[in-house]
DRENVEX-470337 format. One record per residue: residue in one letter; z, x, y of N, C-alpha, C in turn. Coordinates in steps of 0.05 Angstrom, whole numbers, plus 5000, padded with zeros to 4 digits. Layout:
<rs>
AZXYZXYZXY
...
</rs>
This chain:
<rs>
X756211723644754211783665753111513675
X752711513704751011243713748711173701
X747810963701745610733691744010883708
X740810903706738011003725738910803749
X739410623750738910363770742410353781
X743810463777746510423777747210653791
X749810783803751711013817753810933806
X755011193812758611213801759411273827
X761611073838763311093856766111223852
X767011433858769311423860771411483870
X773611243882775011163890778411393894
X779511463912781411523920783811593896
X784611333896786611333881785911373844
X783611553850782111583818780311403803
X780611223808779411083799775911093803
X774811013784771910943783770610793779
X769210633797767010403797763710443801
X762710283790759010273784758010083794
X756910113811755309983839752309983830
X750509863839746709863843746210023857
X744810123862744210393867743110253898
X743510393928743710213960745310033964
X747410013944750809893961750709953980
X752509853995752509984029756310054033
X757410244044760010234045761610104050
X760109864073762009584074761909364052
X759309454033759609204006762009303991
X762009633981764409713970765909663980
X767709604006770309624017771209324015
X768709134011770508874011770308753982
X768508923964769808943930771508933923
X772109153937775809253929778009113947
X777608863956779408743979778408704009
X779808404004778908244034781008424053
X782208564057784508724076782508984081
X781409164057780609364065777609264081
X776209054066773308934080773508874108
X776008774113775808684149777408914161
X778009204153779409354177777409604167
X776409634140774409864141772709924164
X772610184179771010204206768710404198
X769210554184766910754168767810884144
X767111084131766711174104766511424093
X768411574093767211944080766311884053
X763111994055761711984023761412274021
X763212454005762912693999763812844022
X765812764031767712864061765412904073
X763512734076762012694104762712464117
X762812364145763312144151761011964161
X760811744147758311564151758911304158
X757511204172757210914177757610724150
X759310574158759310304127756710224123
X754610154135752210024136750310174121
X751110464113748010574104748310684076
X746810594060745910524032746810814018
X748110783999749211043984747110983961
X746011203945742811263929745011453908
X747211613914747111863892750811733882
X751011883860754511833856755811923878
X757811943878759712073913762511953907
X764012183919767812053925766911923947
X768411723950768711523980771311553990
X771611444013774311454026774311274058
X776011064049775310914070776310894101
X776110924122777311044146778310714164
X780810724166780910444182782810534215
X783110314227784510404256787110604251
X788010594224791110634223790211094224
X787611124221787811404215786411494237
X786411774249785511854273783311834276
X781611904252779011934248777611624254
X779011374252778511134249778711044282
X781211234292781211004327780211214339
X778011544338775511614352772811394349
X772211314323770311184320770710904341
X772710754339773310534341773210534372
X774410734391774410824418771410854426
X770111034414768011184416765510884417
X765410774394763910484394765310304425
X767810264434767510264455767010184475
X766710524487765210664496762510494508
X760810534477758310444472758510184493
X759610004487760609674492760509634517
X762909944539762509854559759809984580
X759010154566755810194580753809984586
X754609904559752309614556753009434574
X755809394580756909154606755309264629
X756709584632755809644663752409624665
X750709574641747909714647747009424652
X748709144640747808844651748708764676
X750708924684751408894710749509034730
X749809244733747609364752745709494740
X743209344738740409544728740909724745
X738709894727738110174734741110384730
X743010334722745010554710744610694694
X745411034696744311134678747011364671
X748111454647749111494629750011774618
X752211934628752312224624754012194595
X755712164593756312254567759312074565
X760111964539762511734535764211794512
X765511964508766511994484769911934476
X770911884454773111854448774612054458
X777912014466779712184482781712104464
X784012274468787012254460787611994448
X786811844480788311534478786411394486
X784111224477781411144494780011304495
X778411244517775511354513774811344548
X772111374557771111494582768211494574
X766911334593764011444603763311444632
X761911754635760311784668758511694662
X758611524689756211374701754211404724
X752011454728750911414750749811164765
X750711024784750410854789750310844817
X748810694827749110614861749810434873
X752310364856754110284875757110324865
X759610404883762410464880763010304870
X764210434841766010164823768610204832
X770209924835772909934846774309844833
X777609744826778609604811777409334799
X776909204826776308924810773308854795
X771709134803768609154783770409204750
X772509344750773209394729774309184717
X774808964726775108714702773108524704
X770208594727767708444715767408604696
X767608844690765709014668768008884644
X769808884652772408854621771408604606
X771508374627769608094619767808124612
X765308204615763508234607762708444575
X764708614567765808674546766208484533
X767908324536769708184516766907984504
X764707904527763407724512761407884499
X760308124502759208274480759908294458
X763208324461763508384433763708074419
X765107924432765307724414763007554404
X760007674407757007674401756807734370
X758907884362759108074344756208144329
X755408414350752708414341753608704325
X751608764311751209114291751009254307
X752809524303751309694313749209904298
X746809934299745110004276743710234291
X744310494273742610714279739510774264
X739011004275735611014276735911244280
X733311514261733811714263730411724287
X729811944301727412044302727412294308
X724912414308724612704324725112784347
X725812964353726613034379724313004403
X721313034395719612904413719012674415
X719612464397721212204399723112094418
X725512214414727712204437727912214459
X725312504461725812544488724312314506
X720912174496720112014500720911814508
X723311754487725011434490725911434517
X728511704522729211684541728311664568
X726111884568724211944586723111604598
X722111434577721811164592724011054603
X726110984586728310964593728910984626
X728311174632729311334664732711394654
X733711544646736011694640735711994632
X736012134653735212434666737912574652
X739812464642741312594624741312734604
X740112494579739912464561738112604554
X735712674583733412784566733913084573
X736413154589737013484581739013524564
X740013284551741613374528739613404509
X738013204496735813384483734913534489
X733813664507732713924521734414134507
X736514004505737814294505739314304477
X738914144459738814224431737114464416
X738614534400737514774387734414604361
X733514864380729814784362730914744329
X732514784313733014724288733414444281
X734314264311734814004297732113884303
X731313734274728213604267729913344273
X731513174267731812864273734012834295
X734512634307736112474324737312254316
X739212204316739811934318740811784343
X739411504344739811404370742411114354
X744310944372744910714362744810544375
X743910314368743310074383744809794379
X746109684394747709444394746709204421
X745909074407745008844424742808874443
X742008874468739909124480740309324488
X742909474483743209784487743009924468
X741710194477740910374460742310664466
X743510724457744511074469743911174445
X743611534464744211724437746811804425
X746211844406749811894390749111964354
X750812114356751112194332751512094310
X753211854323755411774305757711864297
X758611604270758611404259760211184288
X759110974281760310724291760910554282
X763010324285764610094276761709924271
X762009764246759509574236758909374258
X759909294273759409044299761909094317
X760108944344761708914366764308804352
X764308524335766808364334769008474328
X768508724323771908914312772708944338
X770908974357772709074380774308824397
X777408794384778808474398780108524431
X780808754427783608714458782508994468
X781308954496780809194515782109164550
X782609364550782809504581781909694589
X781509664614779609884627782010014645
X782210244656784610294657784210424690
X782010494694781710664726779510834718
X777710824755775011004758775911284768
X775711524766774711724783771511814790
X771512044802769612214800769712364773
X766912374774767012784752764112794758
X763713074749761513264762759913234728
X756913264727755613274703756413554694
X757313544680756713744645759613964671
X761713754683763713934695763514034713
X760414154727759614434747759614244776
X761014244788761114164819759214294836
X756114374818753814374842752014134825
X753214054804751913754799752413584812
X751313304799751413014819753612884811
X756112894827758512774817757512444814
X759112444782758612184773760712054773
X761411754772763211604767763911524739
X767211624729767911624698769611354701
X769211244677771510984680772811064653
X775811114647776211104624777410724617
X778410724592779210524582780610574544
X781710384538782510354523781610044502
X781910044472781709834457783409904433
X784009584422784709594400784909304392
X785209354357784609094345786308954346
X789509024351791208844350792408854380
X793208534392794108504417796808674419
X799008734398800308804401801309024402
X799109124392798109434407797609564421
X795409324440794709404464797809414488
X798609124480801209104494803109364500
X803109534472805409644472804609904483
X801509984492801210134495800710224537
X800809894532800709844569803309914576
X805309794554807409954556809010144564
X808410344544809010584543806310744572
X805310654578803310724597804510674629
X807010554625808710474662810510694647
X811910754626813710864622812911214632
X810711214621809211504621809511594661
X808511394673807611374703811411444712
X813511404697816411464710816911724702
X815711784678816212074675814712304680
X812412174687810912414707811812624713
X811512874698812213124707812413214741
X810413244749810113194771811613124790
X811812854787814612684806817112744800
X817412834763820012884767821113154778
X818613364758819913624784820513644810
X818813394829820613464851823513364856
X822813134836826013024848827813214839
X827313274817829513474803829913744811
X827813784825827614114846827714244818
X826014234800824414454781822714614792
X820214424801817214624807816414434833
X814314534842813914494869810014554862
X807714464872805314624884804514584910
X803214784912801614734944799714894942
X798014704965795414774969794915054975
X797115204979795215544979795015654960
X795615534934796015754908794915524889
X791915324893793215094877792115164842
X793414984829794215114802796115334796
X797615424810799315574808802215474815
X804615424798806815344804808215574819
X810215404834811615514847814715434833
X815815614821818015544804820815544832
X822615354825824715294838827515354821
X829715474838831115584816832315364784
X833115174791833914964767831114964755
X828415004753826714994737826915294721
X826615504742826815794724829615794707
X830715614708833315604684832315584663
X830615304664829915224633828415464625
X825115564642824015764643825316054628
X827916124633829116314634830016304594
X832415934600832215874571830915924545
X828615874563826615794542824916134524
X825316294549825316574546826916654518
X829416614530831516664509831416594477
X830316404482830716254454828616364435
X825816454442823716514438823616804430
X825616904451826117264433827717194418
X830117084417831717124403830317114370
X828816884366827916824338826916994331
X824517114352823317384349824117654328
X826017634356827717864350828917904322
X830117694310830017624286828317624263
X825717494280823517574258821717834259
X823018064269821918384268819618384283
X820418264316818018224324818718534348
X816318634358817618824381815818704409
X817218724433816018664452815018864464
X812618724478810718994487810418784524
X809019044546808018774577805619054580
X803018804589800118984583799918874616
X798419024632797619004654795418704659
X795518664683794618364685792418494703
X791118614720789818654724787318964712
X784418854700784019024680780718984681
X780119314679777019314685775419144660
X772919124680771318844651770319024633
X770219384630769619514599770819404588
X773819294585775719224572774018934551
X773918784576772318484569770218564563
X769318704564765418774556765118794520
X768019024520768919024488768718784468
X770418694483772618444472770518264465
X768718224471767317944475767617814500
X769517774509770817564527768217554553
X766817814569765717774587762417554575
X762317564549759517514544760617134539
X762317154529763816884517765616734537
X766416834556768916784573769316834605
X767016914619767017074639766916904659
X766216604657766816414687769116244681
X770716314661773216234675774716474677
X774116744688775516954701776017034722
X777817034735778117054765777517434760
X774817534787774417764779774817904807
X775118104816775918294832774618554829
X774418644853772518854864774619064872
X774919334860776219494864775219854870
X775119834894773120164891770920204876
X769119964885766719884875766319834844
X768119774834768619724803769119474808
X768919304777769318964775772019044755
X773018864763776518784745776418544744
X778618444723779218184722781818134718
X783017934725785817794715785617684697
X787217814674786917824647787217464641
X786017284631785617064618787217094598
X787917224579789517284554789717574547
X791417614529793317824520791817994503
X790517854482789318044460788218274462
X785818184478785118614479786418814488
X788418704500790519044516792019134491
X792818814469795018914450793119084428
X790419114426789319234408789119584421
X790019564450789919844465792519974454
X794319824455797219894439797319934412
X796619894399795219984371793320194359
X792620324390791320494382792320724392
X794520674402795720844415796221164391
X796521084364797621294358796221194329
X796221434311794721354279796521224265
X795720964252797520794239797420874199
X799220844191799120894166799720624154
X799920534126799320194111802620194108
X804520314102806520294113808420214137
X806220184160807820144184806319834183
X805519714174804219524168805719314158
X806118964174805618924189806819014212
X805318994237805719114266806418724277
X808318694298808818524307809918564336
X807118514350807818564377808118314398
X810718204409810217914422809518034451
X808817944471809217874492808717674509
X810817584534811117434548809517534574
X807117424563805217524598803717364617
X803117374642802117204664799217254656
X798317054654794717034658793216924674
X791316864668789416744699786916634681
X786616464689783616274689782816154707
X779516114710779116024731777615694731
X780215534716779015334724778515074752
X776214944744775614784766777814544770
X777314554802779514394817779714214804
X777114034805777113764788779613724766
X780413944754781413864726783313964726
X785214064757788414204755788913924741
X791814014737793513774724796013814720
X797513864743799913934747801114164736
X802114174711802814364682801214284666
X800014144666798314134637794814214645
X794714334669792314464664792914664697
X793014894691794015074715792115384716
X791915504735790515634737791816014739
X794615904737796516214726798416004717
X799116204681801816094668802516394647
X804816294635805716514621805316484590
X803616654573803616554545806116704526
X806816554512809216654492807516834473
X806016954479804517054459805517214435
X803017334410804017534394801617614382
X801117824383799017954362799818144333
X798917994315800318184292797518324279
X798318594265796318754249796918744224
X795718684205796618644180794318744159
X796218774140793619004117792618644103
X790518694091788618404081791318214062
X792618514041794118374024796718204032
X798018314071799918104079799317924089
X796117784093796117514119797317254096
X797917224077798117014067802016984068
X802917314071806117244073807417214096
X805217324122804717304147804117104159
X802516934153802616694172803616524152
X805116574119807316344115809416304136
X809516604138813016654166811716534188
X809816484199809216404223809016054226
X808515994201808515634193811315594190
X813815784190816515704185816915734208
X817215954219817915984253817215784269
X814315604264813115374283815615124274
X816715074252817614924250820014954250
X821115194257823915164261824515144291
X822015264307821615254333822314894334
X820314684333820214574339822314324332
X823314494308825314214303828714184320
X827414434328830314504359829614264373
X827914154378826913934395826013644389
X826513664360826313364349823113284345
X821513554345818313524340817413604319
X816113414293814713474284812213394283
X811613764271808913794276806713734260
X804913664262802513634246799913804252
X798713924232797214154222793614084219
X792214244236790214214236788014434229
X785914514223784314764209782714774228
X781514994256778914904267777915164254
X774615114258772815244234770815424269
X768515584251766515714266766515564284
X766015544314764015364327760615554330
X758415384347756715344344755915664355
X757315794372756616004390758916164381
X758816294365761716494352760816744353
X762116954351762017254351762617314332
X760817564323761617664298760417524270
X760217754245759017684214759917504209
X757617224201758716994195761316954162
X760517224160761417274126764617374134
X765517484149768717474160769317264176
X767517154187768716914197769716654164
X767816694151768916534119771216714108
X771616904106773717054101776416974110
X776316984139778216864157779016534152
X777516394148777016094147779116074120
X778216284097779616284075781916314079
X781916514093785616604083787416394095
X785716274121787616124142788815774124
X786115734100786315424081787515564056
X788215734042789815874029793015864037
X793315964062796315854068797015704071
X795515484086797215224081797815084059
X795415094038794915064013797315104003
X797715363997800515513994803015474003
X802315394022805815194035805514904034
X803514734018804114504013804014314036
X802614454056802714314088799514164085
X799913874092798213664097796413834121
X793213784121792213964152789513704153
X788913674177785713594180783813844195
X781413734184779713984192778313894207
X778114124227776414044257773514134255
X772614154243769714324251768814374272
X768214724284767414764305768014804323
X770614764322773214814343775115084349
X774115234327775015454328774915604354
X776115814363775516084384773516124385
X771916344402769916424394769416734371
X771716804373772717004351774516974329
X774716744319776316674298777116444296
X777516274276778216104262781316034267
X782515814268785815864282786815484264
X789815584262791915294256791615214280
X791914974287792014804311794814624304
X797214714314799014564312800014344336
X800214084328800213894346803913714347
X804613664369806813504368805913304375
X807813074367807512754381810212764406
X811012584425813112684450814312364451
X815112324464817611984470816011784464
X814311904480811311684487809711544460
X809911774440807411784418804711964434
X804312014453802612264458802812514446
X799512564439800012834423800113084439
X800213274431799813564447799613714425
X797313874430796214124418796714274430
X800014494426801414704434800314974421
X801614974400801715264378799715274365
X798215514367795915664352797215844333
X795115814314795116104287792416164287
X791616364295788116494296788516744284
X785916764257785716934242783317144256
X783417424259781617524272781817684255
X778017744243777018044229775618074249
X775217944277772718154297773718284314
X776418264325777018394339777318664333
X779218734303779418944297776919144301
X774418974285772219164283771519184310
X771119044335769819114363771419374373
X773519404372775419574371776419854358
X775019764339774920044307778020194298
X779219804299781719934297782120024262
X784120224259784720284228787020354225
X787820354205789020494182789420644162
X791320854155790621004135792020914104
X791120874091791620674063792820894041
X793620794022795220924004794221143988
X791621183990788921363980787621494011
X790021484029788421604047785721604061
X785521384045782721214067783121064087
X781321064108781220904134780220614126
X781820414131782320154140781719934157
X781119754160780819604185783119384175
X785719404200787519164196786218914207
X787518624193786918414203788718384226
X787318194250789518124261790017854265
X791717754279793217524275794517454305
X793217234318793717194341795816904340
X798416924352799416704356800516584380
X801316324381802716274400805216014397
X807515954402808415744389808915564414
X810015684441809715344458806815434472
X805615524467802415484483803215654507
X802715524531804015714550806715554563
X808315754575811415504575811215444606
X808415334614808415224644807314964637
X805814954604804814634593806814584578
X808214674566811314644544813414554568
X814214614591816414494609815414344614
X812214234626811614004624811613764603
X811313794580811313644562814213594554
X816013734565819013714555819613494575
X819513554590819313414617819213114620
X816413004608816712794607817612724582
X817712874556818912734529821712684535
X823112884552825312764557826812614590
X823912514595824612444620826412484640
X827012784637827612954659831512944641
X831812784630833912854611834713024601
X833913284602834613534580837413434567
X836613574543839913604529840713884543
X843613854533845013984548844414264556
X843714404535843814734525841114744539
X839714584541836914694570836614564599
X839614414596839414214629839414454652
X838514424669838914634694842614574704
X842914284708845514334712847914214688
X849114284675850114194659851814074664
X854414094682856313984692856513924725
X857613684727857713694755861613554765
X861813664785864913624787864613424814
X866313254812866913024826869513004829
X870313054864871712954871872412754882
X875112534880875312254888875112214919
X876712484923877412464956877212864971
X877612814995877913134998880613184991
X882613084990884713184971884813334950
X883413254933882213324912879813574908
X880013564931877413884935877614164923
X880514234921881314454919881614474885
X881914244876883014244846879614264827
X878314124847875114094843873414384837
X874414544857873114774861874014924830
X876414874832877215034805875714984781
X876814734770875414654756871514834753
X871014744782868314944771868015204771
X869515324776869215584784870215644750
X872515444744873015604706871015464691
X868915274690867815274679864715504683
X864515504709862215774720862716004699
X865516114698866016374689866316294661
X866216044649865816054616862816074610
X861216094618858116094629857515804613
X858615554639857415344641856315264666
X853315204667852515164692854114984709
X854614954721856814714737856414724774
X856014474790855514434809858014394823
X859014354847861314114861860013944881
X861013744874859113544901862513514924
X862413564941864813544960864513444977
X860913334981861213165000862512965012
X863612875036864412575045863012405033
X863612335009861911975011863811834991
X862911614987864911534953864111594928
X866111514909864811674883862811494877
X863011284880860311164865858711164877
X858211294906855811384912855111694896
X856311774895856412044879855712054861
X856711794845855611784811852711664806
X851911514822850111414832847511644832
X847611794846846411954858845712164838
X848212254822848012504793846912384774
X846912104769845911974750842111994750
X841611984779838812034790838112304786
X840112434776839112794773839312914748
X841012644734839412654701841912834694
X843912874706846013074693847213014672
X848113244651849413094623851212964627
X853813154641857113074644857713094672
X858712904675860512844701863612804706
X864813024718867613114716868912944741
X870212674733870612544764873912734765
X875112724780877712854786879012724813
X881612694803883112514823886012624818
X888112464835890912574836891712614797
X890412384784892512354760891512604749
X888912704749887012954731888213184747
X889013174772889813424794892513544777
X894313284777896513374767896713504738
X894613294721895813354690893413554678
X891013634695890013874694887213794673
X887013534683885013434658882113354670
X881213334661878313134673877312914667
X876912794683875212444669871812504665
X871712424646869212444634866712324632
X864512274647862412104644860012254633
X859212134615857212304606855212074605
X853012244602849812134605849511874590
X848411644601847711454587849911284572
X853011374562855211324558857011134574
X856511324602859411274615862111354605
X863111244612866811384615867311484588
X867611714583868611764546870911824538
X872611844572876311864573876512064587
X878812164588881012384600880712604580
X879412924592880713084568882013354581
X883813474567884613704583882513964580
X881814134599879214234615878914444592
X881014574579880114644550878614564530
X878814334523878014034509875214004515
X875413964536871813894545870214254543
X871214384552869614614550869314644524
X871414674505869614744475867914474471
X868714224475866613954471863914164482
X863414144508860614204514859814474504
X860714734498861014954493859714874461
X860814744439859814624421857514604414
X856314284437853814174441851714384445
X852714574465850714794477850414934452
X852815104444851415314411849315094391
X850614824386848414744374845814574377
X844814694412842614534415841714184404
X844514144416844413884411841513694428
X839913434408838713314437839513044435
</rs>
């Protein structure tokens, strides 16, 4: 046991060390090494996350957080953040400050300011960074009361800040504000111990955004940006940041005549036939596993009165992003998601613990109504299709039930060369339903992974507003993440619903249910394929798989064949017959990202063969048109990428 005057630290890798009692986390971290002392950025004392700077009083596990872990480049972003407020607030007094937080990749703060920041304000502000930080001042927090805060700010003049406290819940008694050099914001925390950690920044581009999102606020000016400690980081990420700008979904669907939008439907794609291929594909692939895994398909109406939502929760929790409709003086909506109609199908008839689990998928169109501001080609749309599934399960299957659903995610994804990494989100702050099934739920959901030996981080707060859910994430070409596939554990739905069962004693039941999804919806999944494979599909999901090339019009007739027997072996296959030359031809297919290219000339006419160019290769020889068909015929059965 520790000394009165002394703590027991202990350390990760087991170990245990005895400190004076107000160590601070950065004295421990450079105890144990000059490597961990200069990249330590903060500290979980008792899986809380704290600032290195503030005095540990009790024993506690530690755990030290540096750039290399996610938890380490939010802080590191997030501090910032902080950094570049402080530039903009020495550059133009009187700026005042909506909200700056860590993103994906960097970070972002809205600004109010009076005057238009343009590119080249963005490398006074970047300069003016760089000499803050290299000030290397603390950044040091301070707790007070919320009539404190509001005061501060209130002098301050930042009309933000003082309705974000406003609008905290009367339960929180302290605040914390942090201060670095003469800036002061509010924040929660934790932050990097000094500016000087922050070495290599870019600011990356200004938009608009509207306060707290609502476009009857005062559109503010957001600048995002990026940092990191090593130059060769930053480099690589400016990098991959021109690479990203070629694969733009976007740009490439048109070239590739996938998807198309327009201004009369906006957020809504307009699918083009070589896109509804993959679309179609992607269909396929998704029952098929299904189908395999005893799933049955069910299609619930898309347009649906709000008793429905009134039930559900959804109108009290969900009702402005619903596109709603007036029908013979009744309100309807375009269903946002699947779940409450599949609990109408379930009730369809009396279930016994035998028919148990129920596995209903469907592939259905939904609707949300989000703001313009934030379409985003496929990755943020305002109708898409979810791969959905709702399962009913008696209490004693959710643990063999969403094991099968953690195998299916990963057999899903390794069709595609993605793996995934596993995340836990918990209650958030405004949830539905007994907080005591929501712990129930929380359980069973850290029980299975547990159980399958799967690594997870926990989100707090992130949850649904009716359940607790896996957050499965891919990384793509880029190293960008995406949060696709959900696992959400629901005990409220059942009960809003009074769905049951009759149990082995002939008592009535409430099943759990089990909401999933594995590509999210497949209008953000073709996007994200999209650019991971920069419009490259492998073969078995290219829109065109083969294309036939003739040398000359001589050769036209032998051309056509060729595709017409590969058409009828069901290989997609084009003919280009145009007048031009072949290497304009090749030229041109090469721009359309095709796998194989069938050139054909007198010697292939005669001996019945084809010349072969394939993707990224070039020439791979002469083969006879049998030869290549089982070759690609092959590739295609085994989803090659």
């Amino acid at each position: 046991m520790a000394e009165k005057n002394n703590i027991t630290i202990n350390l990760p890798n087991g170990d245990h060390r005895t400190y004076p009692r107000g160590i601070t986390g950065a004295e421990i971290a450079w105890d144990l090494g000059r490597k961990l002392g200069e990249e330590a950025l903060a500290v979980f004392v008792d899986g809380i996350l704290r600032d290195l700077g503030q005095p540990l009083t009790e024993d506690a596990s530690v755990q030290f957080v540096t750039f290399d872990d996610e938890k380490g480049k939010e802080i590191y972003w997030h501090s910032t953040s902080h950094l570049m407020a402080h530039a903009v607030e020495t550059l133009w007094s009187g700026a005042r400050f909506g909200v700056g937080p860590a993103i994906e990749q960097g970070f972002y703060y809205d600004i109010d300011v009076d005057h238009t920041i343009t590119p080249e304000d963005l490398e006074k502000i970047e300069s003016r960074m760089k000499e803050l930080a290299q000030a290397d001042t603390p950044f040091e927090r301070r707790e007070l009361s919320k009539d404190e805060a509001l005061a501060f700010f209130k002098q301050k003049g930042d009309p933000y800040k003082v309705e974000i406290i406003e609008g905290l819940d009367d339960k929180v008694e302290r605040i914390s504000l942090y201060t670095e050099g003469s800036f002061t914001d509010l924040c929660r925390g934790p932050h990097i111990p000094t500016t000087g950690k922050i070495k290599h920044i870019k600011l990356l581009s200004v938009s608009g955004s509207y306060w707290k999102g609502d476009a009857s606020n005062k559109r503010l000016q957001r600048i995002y940006g990026i940092s990191f400690p090593k130059k060769s980081d930053l480099d690589e990420f400016l990098r991959l940041l021109e690479e990203a700008k070629k694969r733009d979904h976007r740009k490439l669907g048109r070239e590739l005549e996938l998807f198309t939008f327009h201004d009369i439907a906006p957020g809504a794609p307009f699918w083009l036939p070589r896109g509804m291929i993959i679309f179609r594909e992607l269909e396929h692939l998704i029952r098929e596993m299904l189908d395999a895994a005893g799933y049955e398909e069910i299609l619930t109406p898309i347009l649906v009165k709000k008793d429905l939502w009134e039930q559900s929760g959804h109108w009290e929790h969900y009702k402005e992003y619903m596109f709603l409709v007036e029908v013979e003086k009744e309100i309807y909506s375009l269903k946002p998601m699947n779940c409450p109609e599949s609990t109408l199908v379930y009730r369809q008839k009396v279930r016994s613990y035998r028919d148990l689990p129920l596995r209903y998928s469907e592939i259905g169109r939904n609707h949300r109504n989000e703001l313009s501001g934030v379409l985003n080609g496929m990755f943020r749309v305002r109708q898409f299709h979810m791969d959905d599934a709702h399962l009913f399960v008696r209490p004693d299957q959710i643990l063999s039930e969403i094991t099968a659903l953690l195998r299916l995610v990963n057999r899903f994804y390794a069709i595609f060369d993605f793996q995934p990494t596993f995340g836990l989100a918990t209650r958030p702050d405004h949830a539905m339903g007994d907080p005591e099934l929501w712990t129930l739920a929380e359980d069973g959901l850290r029980r299975a992974l547990e159980a399958n030996e799967i690594p997870y981080t926990l989100h707090p707060g992130d949850g649904a507003f009716y359940g607790p859910k896996i957050d499965i994430t891919i990384h793509d070409a880029l190293h960008r993440s995406w949060q696709l596939a959900t696992i959400q554990l629901d005990f409220q739905m059942p009960e809003r619903f009074q769905l049951e069962y009759i149990d082995e004693h002939n008592e009535r039941r409430r099943p759990v249910m089990i909401h999933r999804a594995i590509m999210g919806s497949l209008e953000r999944f073709i996007g994200v394929l999209v650019e991971h494979f920069g419009g490259a599909f492998p073969v078995w999901l290219a829109p065109v798989q083969s294309v036939v090339l003739p040398i000359s019009d001589q050769h036209a007739a032998y051309a056509a064949e060729v595709k017409e027997t590969l058409r009828s072996s069901g290989i997609r296959c084009e003919l280009d017959a145009r007048n031009e030359k072949i290497g304009h031809k090749i030229r041109d297919w090469e721009m359309q990202k095709v796998p194989f290219m069938l050139i054909v000339g007198e010697k292939e006419r005669q001996a019945k063969t084809v010349s072969v160019r394939k993707r990224r290769e070039g020439d791979i020889g002469s083969f006879p048109l049998d030869e290549y068909m089982s070759m690609i015929k092959g590739m295609i059965k085994r989803k090659e990428t």
